[in-house]
C-alpha positions as a Markdown table, in Angstrom:
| # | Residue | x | y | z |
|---|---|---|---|---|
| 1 | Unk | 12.4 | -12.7 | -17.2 |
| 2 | Unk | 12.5 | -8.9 | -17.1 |
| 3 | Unk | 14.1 | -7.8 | -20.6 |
| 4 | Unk | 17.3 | -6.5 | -20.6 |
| 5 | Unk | 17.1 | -2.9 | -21.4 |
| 6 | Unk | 14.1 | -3.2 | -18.7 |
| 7 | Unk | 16.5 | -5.1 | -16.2 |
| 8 | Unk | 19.7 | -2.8 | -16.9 |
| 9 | Unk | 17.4 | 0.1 | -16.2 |
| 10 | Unk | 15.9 | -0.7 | -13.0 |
| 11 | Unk | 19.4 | -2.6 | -11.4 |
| 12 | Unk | 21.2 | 0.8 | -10.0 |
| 13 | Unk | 17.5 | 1.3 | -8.3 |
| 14 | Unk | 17.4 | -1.8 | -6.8 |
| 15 | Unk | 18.0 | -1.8 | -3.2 |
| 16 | Unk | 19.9 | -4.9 | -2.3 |
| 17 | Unk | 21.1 | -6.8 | 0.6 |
| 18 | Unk | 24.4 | -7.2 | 1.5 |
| 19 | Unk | 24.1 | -11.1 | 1.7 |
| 20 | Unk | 25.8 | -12.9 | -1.0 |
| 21 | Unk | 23.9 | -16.3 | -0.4 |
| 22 | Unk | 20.8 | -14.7 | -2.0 |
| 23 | Unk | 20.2 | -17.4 | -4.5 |
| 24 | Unk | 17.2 | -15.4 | -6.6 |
| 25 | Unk | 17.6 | -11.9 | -6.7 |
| 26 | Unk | 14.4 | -9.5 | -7.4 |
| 27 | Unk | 15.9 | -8.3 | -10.7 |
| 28 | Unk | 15.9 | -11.6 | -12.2 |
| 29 | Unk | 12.3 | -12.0 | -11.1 |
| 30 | Unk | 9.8 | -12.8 | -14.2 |
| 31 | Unk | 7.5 | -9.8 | -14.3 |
| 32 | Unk | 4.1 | -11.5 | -13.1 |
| 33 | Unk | 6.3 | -12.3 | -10.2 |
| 34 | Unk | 6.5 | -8.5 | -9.1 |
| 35 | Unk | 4.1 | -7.1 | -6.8 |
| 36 | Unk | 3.5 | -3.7 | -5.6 |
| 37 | Unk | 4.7 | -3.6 | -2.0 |
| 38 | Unk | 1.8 | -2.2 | -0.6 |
| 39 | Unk | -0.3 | -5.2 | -2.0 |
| 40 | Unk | 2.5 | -7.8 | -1.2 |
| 41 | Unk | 2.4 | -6.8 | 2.4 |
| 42 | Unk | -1.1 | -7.6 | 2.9 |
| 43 | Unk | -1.1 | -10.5 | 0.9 |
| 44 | Unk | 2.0 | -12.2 | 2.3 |
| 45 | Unk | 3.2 | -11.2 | 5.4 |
| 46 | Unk | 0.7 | -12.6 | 8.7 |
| 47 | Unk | -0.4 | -9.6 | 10.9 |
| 48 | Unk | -0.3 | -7.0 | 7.8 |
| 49 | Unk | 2.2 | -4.6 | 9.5 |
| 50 | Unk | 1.8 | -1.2 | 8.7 |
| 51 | Unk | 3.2 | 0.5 | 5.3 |
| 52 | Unk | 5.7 | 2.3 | 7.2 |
| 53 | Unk | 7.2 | -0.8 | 9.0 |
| 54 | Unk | 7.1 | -2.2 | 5.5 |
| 55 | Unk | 9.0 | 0.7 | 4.0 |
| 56 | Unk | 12.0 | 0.7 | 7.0 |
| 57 | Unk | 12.4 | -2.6 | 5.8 |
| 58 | Unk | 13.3 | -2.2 | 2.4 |
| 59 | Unk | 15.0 | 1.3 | 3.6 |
| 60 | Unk | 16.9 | 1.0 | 6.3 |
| 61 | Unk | 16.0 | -2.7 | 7.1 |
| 62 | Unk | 16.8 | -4.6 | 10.5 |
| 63 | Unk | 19.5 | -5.6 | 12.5 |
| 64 | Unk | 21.3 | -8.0 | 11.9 |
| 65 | Unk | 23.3 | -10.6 | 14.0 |
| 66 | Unk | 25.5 | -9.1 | 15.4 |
| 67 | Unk | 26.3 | -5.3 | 15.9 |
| 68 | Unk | 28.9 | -5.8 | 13.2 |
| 69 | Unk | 26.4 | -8.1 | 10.9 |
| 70 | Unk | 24.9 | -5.7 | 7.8 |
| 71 | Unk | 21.5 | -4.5 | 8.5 |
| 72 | Unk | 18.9 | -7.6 | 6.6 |
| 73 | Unk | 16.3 | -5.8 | 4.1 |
| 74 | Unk | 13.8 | -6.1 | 2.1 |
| 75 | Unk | 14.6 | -6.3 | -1.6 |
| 76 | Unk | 12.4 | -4.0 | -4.1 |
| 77 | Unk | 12.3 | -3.2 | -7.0 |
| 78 | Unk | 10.9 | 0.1 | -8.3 |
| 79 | Unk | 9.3 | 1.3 | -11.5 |
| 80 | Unk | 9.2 | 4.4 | -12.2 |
| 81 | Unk | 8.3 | 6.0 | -8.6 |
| 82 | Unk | 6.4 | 2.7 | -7.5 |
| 83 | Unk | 8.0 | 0.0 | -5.4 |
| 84 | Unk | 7.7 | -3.9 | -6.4 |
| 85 | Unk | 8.8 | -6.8 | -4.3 |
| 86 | Unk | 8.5 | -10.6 | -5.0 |
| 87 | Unk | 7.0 | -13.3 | -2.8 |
| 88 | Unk | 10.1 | -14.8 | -2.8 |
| 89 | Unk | 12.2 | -11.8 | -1.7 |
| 90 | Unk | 9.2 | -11.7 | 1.6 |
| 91 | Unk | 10.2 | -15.3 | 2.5 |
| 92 | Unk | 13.8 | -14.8 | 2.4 |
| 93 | Unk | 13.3 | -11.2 | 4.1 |
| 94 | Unk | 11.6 | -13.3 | 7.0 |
| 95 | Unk | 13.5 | -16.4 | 7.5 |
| 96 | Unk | 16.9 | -14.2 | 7.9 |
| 97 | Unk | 15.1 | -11.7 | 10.0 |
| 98 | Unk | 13.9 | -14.7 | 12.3 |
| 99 | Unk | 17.6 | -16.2 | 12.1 |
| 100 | Unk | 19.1 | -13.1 | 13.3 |
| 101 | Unk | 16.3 | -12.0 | 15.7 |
| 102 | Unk | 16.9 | -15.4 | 17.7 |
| 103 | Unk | 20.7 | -15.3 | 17.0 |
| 104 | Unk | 20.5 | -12.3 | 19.1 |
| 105 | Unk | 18.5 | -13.3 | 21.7 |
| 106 | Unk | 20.4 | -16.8 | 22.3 |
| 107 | Unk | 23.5 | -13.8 | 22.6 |
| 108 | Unk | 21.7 | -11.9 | 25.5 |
| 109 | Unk | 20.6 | -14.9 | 27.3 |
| 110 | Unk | 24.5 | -16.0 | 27.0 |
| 111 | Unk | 26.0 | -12.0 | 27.9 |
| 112 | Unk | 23.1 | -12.4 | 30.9 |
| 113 | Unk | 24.2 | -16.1 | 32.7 |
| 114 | Unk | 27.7 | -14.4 | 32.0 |
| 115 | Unk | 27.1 | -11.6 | 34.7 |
| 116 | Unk | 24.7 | -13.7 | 36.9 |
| 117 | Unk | 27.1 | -16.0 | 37.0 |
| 118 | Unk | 29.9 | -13.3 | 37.8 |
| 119 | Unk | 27.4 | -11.8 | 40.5 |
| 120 | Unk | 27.2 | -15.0 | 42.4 |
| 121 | Unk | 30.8 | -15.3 | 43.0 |
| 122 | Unk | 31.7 | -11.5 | 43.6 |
| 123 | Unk | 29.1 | -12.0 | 46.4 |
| 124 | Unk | 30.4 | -14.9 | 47.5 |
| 125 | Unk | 27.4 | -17.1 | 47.1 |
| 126 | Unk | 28.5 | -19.4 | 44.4 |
């Protein structure tokens, strides 16, 4: 485990997620866990997107499920000037990212038969 002093430190820097479900967070990552973002990226994430898609992740991060949902980032953890991220903290990034990305698109397919459906009888064919 990071060391306390090390851990109380580097907490106010630590860009979080507003999800409370996050069961491990980055700052109770052991220290071999860290790895610099730039590295993690290429290591663990399939296509290698680009630094700077990497970095809006962890900055401003991505939609979420709903307009209303917080935006879904990418938790790091810096040192000094140099960001850190976990394979852990990847996974999770991914999995909700996927869960809202196809929450949203179930939602348009929905809003889309909605007006379709809407069409069809304002034109009398349904």
């Amino acid at each position: 485990m990071l060391s306390h002093a090390l851990s109380a430190q580097l907490r106010p820097l630590l860009i979080t997620n507003t999800w409370m479900e996050l069961t491990m967070t980055i700052a109770n990552a052991d220290t071999h866990d860290l790895i610099p973002l730039n590295r993690a990226v290429r290591q663990e994430v399939p296509g290698s997107p680009s630094v700077s898609t990497v970095w809006r992740w962890a900055t401003k991060g991505l939609l979420g499920e709903t307009d209303e949902s917080p935006r879904i980032k990418l938790e790091v953890l810096y040192s000094g000037s140099r960001p850190y991220t976990t394979k852990q903290a990847i996974r999770e990034f991914l999995e909700r990212a996927t869960t809202a990305r196809l929450a949203r698109i179930e939602r348009t397919q929905q809003q889309s038969a909605e007006v379709s459906d809407a069409e069809l009888d304002d034109a009398g064919l349904r």
